[in-house]
N, C-alpha and C positions, 0 to 999 in steps of 0.2 A: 338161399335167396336173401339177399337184402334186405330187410323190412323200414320201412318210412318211420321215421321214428315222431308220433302223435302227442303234442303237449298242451293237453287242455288248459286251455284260458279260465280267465275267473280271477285275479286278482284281486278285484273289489266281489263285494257281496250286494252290488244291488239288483234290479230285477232283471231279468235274462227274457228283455222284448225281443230280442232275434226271434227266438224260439215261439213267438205268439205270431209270426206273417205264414202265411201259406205257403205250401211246399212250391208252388208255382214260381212265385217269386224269391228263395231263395232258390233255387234251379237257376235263374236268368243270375243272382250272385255270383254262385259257383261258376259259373259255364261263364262268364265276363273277366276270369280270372284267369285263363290263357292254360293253363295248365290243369291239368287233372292230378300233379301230386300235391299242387297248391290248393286245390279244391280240398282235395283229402283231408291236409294239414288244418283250412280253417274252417271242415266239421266240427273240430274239436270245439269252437267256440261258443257251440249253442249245445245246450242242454238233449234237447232233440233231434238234432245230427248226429249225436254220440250214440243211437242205436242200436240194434242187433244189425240193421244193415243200412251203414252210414246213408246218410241224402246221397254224398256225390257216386253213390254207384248208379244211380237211376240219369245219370248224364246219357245226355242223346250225342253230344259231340265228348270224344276221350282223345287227350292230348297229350304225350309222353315223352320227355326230352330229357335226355343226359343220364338215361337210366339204364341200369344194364337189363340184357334182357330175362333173366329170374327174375327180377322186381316186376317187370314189366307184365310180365305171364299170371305172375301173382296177382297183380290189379284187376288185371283183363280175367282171372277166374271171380273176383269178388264182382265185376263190372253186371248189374242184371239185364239191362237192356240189351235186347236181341237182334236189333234193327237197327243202329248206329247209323244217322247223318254222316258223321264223320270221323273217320278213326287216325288219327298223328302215330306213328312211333319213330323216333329219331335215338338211336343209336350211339353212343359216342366214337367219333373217329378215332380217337385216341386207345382206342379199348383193344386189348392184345389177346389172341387167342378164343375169339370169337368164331367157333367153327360151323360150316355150313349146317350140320343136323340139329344147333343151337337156331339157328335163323328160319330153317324149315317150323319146329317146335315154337315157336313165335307168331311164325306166320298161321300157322293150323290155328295158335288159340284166338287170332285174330280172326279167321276166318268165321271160328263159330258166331262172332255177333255179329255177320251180316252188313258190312259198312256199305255204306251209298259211296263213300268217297272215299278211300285209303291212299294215306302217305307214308311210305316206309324208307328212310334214310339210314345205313349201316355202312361202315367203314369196310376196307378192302384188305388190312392189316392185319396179322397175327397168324396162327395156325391153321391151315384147313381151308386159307382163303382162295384156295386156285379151286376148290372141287364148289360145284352146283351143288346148291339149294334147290332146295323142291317147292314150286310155288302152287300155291290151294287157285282152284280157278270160282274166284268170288262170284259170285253170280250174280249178288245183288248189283254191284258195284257198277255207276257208271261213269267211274273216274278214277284210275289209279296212276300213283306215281312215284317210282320206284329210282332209287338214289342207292345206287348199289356197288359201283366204284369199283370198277375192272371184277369185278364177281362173274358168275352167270348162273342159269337157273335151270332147272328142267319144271316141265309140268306133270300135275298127279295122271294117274294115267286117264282117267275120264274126267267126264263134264266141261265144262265151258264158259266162259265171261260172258253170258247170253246178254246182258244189257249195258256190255261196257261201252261207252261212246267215246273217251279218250283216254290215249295212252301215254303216260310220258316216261323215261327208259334213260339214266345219267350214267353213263362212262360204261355199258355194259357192252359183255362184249357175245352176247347173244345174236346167233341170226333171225332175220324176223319170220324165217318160215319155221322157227320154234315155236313159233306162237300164234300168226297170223289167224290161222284156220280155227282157233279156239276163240275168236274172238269174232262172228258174226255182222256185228252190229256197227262195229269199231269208226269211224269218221274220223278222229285225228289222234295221228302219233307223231311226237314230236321223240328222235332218238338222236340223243347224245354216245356215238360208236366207238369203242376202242376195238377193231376190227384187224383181223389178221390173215382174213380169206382174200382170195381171188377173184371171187364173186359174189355179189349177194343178189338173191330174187326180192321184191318185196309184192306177193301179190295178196291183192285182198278186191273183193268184187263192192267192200261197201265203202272202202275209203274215199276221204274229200277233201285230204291236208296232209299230207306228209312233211318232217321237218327234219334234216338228218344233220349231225356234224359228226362227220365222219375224223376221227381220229388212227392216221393208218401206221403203227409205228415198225414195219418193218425195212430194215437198211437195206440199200441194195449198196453194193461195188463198184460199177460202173454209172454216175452220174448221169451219163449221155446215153445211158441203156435202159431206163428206168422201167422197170415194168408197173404195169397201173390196173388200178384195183375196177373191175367190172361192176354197176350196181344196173339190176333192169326192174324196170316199176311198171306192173302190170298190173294199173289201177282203171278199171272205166269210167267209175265216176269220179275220177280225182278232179277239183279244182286248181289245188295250190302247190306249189313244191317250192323246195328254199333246200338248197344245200352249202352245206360250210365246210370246205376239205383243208383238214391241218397235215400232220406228218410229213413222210417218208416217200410218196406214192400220193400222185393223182387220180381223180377218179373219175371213172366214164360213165356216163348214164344212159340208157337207154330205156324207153318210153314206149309203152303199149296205155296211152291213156288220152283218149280220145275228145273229153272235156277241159284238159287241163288248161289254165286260164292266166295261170302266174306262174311264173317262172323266178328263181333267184339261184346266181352260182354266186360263191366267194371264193377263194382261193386264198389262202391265210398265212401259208408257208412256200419260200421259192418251189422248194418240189412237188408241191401239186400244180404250179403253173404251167401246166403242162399243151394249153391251146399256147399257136402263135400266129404270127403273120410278118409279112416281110421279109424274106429271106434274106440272111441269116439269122431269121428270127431276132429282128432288132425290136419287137414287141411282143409283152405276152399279154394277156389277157387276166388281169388282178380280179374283175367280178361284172357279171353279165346279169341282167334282168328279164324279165320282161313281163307287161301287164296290160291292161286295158285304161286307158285314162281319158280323162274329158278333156278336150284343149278345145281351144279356138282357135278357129283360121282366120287369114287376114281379110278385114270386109264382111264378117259375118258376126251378127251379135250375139250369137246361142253356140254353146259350145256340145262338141259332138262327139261318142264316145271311140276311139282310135288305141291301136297295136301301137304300143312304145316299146323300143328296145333302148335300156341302157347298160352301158360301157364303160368300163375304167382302165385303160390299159398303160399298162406300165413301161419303162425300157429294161432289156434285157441286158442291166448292171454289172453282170458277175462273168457274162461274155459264153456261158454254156450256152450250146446249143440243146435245150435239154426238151423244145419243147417236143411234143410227138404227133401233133394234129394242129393244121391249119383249119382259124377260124371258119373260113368256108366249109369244112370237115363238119363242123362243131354244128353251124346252122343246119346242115342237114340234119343233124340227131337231133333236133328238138322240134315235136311236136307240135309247136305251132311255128308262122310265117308270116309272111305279107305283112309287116311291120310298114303303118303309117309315117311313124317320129324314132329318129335315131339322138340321142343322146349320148356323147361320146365325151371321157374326158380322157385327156393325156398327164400323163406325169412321168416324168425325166428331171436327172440332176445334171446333163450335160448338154441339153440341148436339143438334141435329134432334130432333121428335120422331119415335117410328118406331112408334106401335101400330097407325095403320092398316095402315100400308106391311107390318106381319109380318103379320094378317092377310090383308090380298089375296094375299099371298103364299103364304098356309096354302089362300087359297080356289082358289087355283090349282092347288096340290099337294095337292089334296082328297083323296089314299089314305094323307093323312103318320099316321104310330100314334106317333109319339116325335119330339118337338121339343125339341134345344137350341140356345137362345139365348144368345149373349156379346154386352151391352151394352157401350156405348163408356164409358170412364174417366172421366167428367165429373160434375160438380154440377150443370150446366143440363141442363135440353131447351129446344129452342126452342118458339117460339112455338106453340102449338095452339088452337083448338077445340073444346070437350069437343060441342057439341051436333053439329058438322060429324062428330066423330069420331063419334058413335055412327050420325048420320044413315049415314054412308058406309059403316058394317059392317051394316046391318039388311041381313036374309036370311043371313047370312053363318052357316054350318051346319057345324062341322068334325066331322062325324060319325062320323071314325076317332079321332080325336088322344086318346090313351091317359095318355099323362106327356109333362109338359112339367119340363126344368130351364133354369132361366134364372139367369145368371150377372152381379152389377152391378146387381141391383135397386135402385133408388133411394129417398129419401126423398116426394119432390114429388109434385102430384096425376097428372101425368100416367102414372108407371106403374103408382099405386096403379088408376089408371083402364082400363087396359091387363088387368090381372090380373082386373078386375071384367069387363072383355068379353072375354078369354080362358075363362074360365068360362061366362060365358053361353052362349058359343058349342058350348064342346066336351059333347056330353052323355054321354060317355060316358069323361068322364075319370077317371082313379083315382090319378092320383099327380103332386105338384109338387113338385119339388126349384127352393128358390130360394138362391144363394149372395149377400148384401149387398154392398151397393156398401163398399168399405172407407172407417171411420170414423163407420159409421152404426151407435148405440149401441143395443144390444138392451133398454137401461133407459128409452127414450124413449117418450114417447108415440106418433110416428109407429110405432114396433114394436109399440106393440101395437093400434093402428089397422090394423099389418098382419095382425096374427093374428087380430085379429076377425073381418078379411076370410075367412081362410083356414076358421077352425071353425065361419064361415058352411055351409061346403061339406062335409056332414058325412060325407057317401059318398068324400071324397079324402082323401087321405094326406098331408098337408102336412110338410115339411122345410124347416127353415130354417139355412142353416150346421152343415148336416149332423142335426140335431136334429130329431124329428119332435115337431111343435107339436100339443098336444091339448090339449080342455077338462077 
């Protein structure tokens, strides 16, 4: 084991006042010093720190960084407090040949002092790093947070995390039904996945936050074949979920959770984008939300709280058709619905046109009362059809859609064409907030081809750049 190497102060010979303040207050000295081998090191300074058993072992919080783990096991045997606030061990990444029955042997002598909080961060590098570790199940503990970097763990064979309330889990590639059922109590787990399964369950009867970024790094050969990673959440008292899919493989979620409230997807790598719409899939879907939020309606001064779904969809750049489920697919799998406010934004580098695509989208989300739209930054759309376009919205009835703001209006026939069957459609609309695509001059003729359009519609409220446009 490494030993700290201690070098008593005392240069001058005058009187050693440290050593005349109460133990109380140097505790809050020590303990202000970030580190417990810092603590250690400036025991040495006071005459009465340099005891049979230094001040800083009687720390409530023990903090450990950059140390290997024999030093560390060493401290944590001199450490006397049995009950630990909070216990740090951070590992260094850099450290070779750190093998799992070294991390278990760490972990156990942590266990004996009983942490409320434990942080343990260890690298994924060196010898032994593919085999589990055996993790002690803390029981005081109602916070653990474990940085273990493509590792994984097994649990001892009995006992239980009886008062753990959140869990956090970085690059690990552990299923959570290794663990779920030992932990009770549990309300928030936040797991950073590097996952290699087919499917994962996550049930737990107490959770109220799950937070998953699922890293899938297995290749497939066939692009357009993609096979994708199953994840089913059978949470009843879940409120919140947020997933972030990177890799190789998308991933599917299914919901057995009855209170869920928030909703969040990302999708971070082309090959999880795996929702689309539009056939040929000229859209996929980059990240979906949804939550409960306070808005105001038009005419009313008190704002009320309403289902917001938000959107970011992308264009489908690389021309694969890779995706494997249409968003209408996608909204049936998620646990909640009847979405008040749609929130959509588009982003393309080439244009696309997109008024059927918001349309079928609106005829989807048939209870939307409030639509904003953020057009993509460009001077083109691409190619369209005005007669294909209107063919394809007949019937199409949005008979809640109240106000729509649409952000990026452009000059060219296709939005102007857009806005003319956005009207047709909603009959019951009463307010449109449009903000101009930047550069487009309100002295022009197209502006006021656009205004025609608008004081066509004499029952709506028209705004244009904030400005309400009347005859």
């Amino acid at each position: 084991m490494e030993e700290l190497q201690l070098h008593p102060g005392g240069g001058g010979g005058g009187k050693d006042r440290i050593s005349d303040l109460p133990d109380e207050v140097l505790l809050n000295v020590l303990s202000g010093l970030g580190s417990t081998a810092e603590a250690a090191r400036t025991s040495a300074l006071a005459r009465r720190w340099r005891r049979a058993r230094p001040l800083w072992t009687e720390l409530h919080v023990l903090v450990f960084r950059g140390l290997d783990p024999g030093t560390v096991r060493g401290l944590l045997a001199r450490a006397s407090h049995r009950q630990l606030a909070r216990l740090e061990i951070r590992v260094p990444g850099q450290a070779v040949g750190i093998a799992a029955a070294q991390i278990t042997s760490l972990l156990r002598a942590a266990e004996e002092h009983q942490p409320e909080e434990l942080i343990f961060e260890v690298g994924g590098v060196g010898a032994g790093a593919d085999d589990p570790f055996e993790l002690p199940c803390f029981a005081r503990a109602t916070s653990v947070d474990l940085q273990i970097w493509n590792r994984s763990f097994t649990l001892t064979p009995a006992g239980e995390f009886s008062n753990l309330r959140m869990l956090t889990l970085s690059l690990c590639t552990v299923s959570p039904n290794d663990f779920l059922s030992r932990c009770p109590q549990l309300q928030v787990l936040h797991m950073g996945c590097y996952w290699v399964f087919d499917f994962v369950t996550v049930s737990s009867a107490s959770l109220q936050e799950l937070i998953l970024r699922a890293d899938v790094p297995v290749p497939v050969d066939d692009p357009n074949n993609t096979p994708q990673q199953l994840v089913i959440v059978e949470a009843p008292a879940l409120e919140k979920f947020r997933l972030q899919s990177y890799g190789l493989r998308g991933v599917i979620t299914s919901f057995s959770a009855p209170m869920v409230d928030t909703l969040s997807f990302t999708f971070c790598s082309k090959a999880s984008r795996c929702i689309g719409f539009s056939w040929p899939w000229r859209w996929r879907v980059l990240s979906l939300s949804t939550a409960m939020g306070w808005v105001t309606r038009y005419g009313e001064a008190d704002a009320v709280r309403r289902r917001v779904l938000s959107m970011v969809i992308i264009d489908n750049d690389d021309g694969r058709c890779d995706a494997v489920r249409s968003f209408a697919e996608e909204i049936v799998r998620l646990p909640v619905n009847n979405f008040s406010v749609l929130k959509l934004e588009l982003r393309t580098n080439d244009g696309h046109a997109f008024g059927t695509d918001v349309l079928q989208l609106l005829k989807t989300l048939n209870t939307v009362q409030r639509l904003h739209l953020v057009l993509p930054p460009t001077n083109e759309r691409g190619y369209w059809s005005k007669k294909r376009e209107i063919k394809s919205n007949e019937g199409i009835s949005l008979i809640n859609l109240e106000e729509a703001e649409i952000e990026g209006l452009n000059v060219h026939d296709h939005d102007f064409d857009f806005m003319k069957l956005l009207f047709a459609s909603a009959p019951v609309l009463k307010v449109v907030r449009v903000t101009l695509f930047p550069g487009f001059s309100q002295s022009s003729q197209r502006y006021k081809q656009l205004c025609y359009l608008l004081w066509a519609k004499t029952w709506v409220k028209c705004f244009v750049n904030g400005r309400l446009e009347a005859l």
